[in-house]
N, C-alpha and C positions, 0 to 999 in steps of 0.2 A: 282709444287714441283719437284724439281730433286732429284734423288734416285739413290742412285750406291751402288749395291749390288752383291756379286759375291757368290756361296754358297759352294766353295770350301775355301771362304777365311770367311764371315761372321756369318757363322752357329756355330762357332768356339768362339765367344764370350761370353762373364758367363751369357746374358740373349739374347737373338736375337730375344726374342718374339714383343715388339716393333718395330723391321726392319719388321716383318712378320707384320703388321697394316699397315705399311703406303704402305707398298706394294700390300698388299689388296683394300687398300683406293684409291692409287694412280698410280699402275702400275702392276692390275694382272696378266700382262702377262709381265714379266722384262727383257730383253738382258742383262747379264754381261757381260761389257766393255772388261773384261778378260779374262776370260772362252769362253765365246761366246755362253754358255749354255740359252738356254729360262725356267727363273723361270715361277714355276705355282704357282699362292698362295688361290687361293678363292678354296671354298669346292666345288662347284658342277663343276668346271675348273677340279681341280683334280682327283673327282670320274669319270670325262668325260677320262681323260688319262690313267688311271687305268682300263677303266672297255672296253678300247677301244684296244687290242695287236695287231690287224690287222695294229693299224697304226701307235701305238706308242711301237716299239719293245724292251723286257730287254733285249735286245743283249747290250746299253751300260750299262747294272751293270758292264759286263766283260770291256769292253773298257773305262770307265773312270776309275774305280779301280786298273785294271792291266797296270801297268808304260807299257805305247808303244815309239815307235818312229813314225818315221811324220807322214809312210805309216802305220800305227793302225798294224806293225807288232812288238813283243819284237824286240828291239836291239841287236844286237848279238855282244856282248864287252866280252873280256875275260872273263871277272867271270862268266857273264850267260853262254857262252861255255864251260866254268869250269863245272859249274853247272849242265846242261842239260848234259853234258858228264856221270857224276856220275850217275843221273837218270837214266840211260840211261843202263850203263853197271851193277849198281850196285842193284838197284832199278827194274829194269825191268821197265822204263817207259820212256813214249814219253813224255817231255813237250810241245813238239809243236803243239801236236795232242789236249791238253788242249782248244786249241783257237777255235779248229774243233768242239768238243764235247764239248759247255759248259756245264755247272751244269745247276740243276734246277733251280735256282733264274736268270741264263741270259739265257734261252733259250725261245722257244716259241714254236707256232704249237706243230706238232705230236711228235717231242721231247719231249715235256715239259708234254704231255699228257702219254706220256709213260714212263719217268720218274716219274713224280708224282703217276700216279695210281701203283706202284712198291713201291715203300714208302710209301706209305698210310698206307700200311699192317703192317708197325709199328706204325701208328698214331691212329689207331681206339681207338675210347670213352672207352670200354673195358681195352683195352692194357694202356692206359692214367690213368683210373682210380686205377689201380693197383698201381700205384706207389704214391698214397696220403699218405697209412701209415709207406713208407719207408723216403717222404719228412717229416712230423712229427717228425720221431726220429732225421733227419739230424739237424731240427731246433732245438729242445729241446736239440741237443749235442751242438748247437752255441750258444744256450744265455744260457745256463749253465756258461758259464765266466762273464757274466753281472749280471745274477742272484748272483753269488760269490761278486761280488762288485770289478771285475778288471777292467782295462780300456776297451773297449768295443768300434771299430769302424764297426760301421754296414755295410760297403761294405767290408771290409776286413775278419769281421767274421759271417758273415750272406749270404751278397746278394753275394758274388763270391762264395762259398762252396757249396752253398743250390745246384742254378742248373748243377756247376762241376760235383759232385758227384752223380747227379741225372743221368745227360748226362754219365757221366762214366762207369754207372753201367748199364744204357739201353745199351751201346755199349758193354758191355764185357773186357771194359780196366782194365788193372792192376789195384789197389789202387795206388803203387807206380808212376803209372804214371797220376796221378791226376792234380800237380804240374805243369807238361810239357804240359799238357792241355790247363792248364788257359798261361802259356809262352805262347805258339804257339796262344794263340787266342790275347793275347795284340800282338805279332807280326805282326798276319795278320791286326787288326786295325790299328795301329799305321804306318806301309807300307803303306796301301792303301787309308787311310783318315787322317791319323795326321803328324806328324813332319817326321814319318819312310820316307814321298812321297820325299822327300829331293834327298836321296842315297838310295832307294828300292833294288840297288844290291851291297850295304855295305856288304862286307865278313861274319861279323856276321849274319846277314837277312840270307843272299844266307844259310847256315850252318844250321839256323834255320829248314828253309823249306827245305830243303833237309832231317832234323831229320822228323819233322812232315809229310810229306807226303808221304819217306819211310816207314816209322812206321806202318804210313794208310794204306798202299798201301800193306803190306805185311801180316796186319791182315787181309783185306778182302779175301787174296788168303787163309790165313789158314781155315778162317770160311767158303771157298768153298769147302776148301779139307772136313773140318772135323765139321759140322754145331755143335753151341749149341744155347742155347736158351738165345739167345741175339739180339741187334737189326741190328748190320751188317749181323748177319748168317742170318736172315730175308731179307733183301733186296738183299744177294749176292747169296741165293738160288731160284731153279725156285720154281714159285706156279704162281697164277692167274697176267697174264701180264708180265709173263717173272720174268727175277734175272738180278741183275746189275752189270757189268763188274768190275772187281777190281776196275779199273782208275775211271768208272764211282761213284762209292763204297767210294773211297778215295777222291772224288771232293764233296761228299753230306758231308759226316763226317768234310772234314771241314767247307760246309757250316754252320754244328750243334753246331759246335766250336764259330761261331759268332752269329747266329740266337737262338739256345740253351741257349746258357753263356750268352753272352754279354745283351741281348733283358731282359732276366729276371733277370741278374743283376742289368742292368739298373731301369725296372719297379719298383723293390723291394727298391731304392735306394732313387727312384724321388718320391713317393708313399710315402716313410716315412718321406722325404725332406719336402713336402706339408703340410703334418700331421703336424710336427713341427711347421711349418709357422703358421698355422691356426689352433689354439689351441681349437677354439669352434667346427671346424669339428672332430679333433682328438678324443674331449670328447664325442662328437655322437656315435662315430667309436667303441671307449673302452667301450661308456654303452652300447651298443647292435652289438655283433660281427654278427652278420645278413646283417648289414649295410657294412661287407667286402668286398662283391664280387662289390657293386656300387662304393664303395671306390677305389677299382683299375680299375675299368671302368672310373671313373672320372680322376684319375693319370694318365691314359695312354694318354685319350682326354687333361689332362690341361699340361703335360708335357713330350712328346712321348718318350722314348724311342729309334725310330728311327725318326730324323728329315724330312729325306727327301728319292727317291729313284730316280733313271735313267732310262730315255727311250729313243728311239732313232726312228725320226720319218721317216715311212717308204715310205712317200710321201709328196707334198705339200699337206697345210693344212692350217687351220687357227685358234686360239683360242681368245675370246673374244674378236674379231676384229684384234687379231693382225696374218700377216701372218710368219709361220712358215715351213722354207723350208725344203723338203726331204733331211736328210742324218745332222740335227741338233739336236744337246745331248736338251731333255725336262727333265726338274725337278721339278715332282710335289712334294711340301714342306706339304708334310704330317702335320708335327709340325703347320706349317700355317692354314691348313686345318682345325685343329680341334680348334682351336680359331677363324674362321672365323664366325662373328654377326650374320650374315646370317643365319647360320647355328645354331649357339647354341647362344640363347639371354646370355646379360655379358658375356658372354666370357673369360674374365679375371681372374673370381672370381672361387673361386673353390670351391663345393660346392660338398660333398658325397650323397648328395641325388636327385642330378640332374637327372642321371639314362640318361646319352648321347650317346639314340641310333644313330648310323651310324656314330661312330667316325672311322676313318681309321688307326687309330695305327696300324694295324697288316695288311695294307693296302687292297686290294679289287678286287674281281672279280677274274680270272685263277691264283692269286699267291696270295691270299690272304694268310698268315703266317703260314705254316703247323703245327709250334708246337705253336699256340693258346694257345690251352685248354691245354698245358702242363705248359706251360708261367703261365695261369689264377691260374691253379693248386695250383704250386709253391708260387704265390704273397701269394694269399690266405691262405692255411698253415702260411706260415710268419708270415702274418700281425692279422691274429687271435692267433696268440702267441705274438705278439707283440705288437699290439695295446694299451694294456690292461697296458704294460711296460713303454710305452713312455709317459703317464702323467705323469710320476714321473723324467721325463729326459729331457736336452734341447741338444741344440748343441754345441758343442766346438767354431765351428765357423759360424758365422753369414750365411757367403756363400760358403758354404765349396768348396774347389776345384774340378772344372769338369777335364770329359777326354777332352784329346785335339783329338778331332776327328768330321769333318763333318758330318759324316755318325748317328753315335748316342748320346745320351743326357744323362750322370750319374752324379755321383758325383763320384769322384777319392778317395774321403776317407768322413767318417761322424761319426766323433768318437762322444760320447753322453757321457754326464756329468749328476751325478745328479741336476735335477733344481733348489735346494737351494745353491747347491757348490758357494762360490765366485767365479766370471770372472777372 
């Protein structure tokens, strides 16, 4: 069976979970023709890549998302010299020094060990658990419209506010600047994995990111001058393992902006998506809110969130007989991962009481997804508010519109009707 699959261009269809079977079945380990990237699709393929950084580095998270030229260096065209100029003089910042010092999700070794144990100090179970009864009121303020009897689309008035506002108020951001949050974070998707990869330094982008990273860049120096009790002042002050450099400061924050936002948008999105489909699991779900927390362990395993990630292999190697040269982009397909047979019998079927340990939504080993248990938090709250709401509702549209992005899996809107309404 021939199979041509590229996951810059495929992941991007309204279901890809079929291309993920036959490429399981028939070519776990896939070259795209185009890319030139090596798919990884079977689950213990994948937790082998994941669990393996010595050989398969995130150095390319940075290198496939950030538009390069041939030499894996930005381009240097007018507008990025525009651009980097302003940063530069106005910003206080290097962008070229970005590529030197990645962020936590593309570095590896002692970097990555030293970043992460610095941020942690805003992740502890403690500090996570505090913010359950501030998610509660955000929720109970969203379905107050649905409760009223207004129209009601659950990504619009649920799954993007809940962790905004959550994210916003860990950081210390204005309220006012809540809005420009969620901006900047559909910018950074849409640039680096959706239609934005087209013109990445379209005047408007460049404009964008220069707002947003200024912004970042300039809150973390205030919260060194003048700490409060927020979670930049937390990683930009010293305590155990050092404090992080503004630039370093403003590189996590917006990784928070996509890994934050987007990951628990997503979840909370594809989770109620599921429910909807499967009316006998929903009714499980609303007679016993107990059954929440496998509810979104199962959501994340039957419809991830994030489809896939990058690695870049730091020697010849070889996976499931195929060989794989030093210095080629590996993509283990997480999404694939967790429908793989092997691993989880039916696979297909979604079932809240399956209880699927070692699924890799949140993927596995030195990077596994620092805001977890904030993600879990979040869904949670939600969907024990909502659960209980969505028997009495269906969906506007059969298959509601996804984002267009390789990188994660949502729906773009999911307005909900009551279930008697005529079509």
């Amino acid at each position: 069976m021939t199979i041509t699959f590229d996951p810059l261009r495929d992941v991007r269809t309204p279901d890809p979970y079929p291309l993920y079977r036959a490429l399981r079945d028939h070519a776990p380990v896939h070259r795209a023709p185009d890319s030139g990237h090596y798919c990884v699709s079977r689950y213990d393929d994948v937790q082998h890549v994941l669990r393996s950084p010595e050989l398969f580095s995130s150095r390319a998270m940075l290198t496939v998302l950030v538009p390069t030229g041939t030499d894996g260096e930005l381009p240097l065209t007018p507008r990025l010299l525009w651009f980097s100029a302003r940063l530069m003089w106005k910003a206080r910042l290097n962008p070229f020094l970005l590529r030197k010092n990645p962020s936590l999700i593309s570095s590896d070794g002692a970097r990555h060990e030293a970043l992460r144990a610095i941020v942690n100090r805003g992740f502890t179970p403690r500090r996570i658990a505090l913010w359950e009864a501030r998610a509660r009121e955000i929720v109970a303020e969203s379905l107050a419209k649905l409760d009223r009897g207004e129209a009601f689309d659950l990504v619009e008035d649920l799954s993007i506010p809940l962790p905004v506002r959550v994210i916003a108020e860990m950081l210390g951001v204005a309220p006012e600047r809540r809005r420009d949050f969620k901006r900047w974070s559909d910018t950074l998707i849409a640039t680096s994995t959706g239609a934005g990869r087209a013109d990445p330094f379209a005047p408007q982008v460049l404009a964008t990111f220069y707002e947003c990273i200024s912004y970042l860049a300039e809150i973390a120096r205030e919260r060194r001058r003048a700490p409060a009790d927020d979670l930049i002042s937390t990683i930009v002050s010293e305590g155990e393992g050092g404090a992080l450099h503004p630039q370093d400061a403003m590189q996590f924050v917006m990784l928070l902006l996509v890994a934050g936002n987007e990951t628990t948008t997503n979840l909370i999105g594809n989770a109620a998506n599921a429910l909807l489909d499967h009316p006998d699991q929903l009714a499980r779900v609303a007679a016993n809110l107990e059954l929440v927390p496998d509810a979104i362990e199962e959501a994340l395993r039957f419809d991830s969130p994030v489809q896939l990630v990058f690695r870049l292999a730091t020697a010849d190697t070889e996976i499931a007989g195929v060989r794989i040269p030093k210095g080629a982009v590996v993509v283990p397909l997480i999404a694939s991962a967790n429908r793989d047979e092997r691993r989880f019998p039916d696979a297909d079927r979604f079932d809240v009481a399956r209880r699927p340990q070692g699924h890799v939504a949140f993927g596995f080993g030195k990077h596994f997804c620092l805001g977890a248990s904030l993600a879990r938090l979040e869904a949670r709250v939600a969907l024990e508010a909502l659960a209980p709401r969505l028997v009495a509702l269906r969906k506007q549209d059969a298959e509601p519109p996804r984002l267009d992005s390789f990188l994660v899996r949502g729906p773009a809107q999911l307005a909900l009707l009551p279930a008697t309404r005529a079509a």
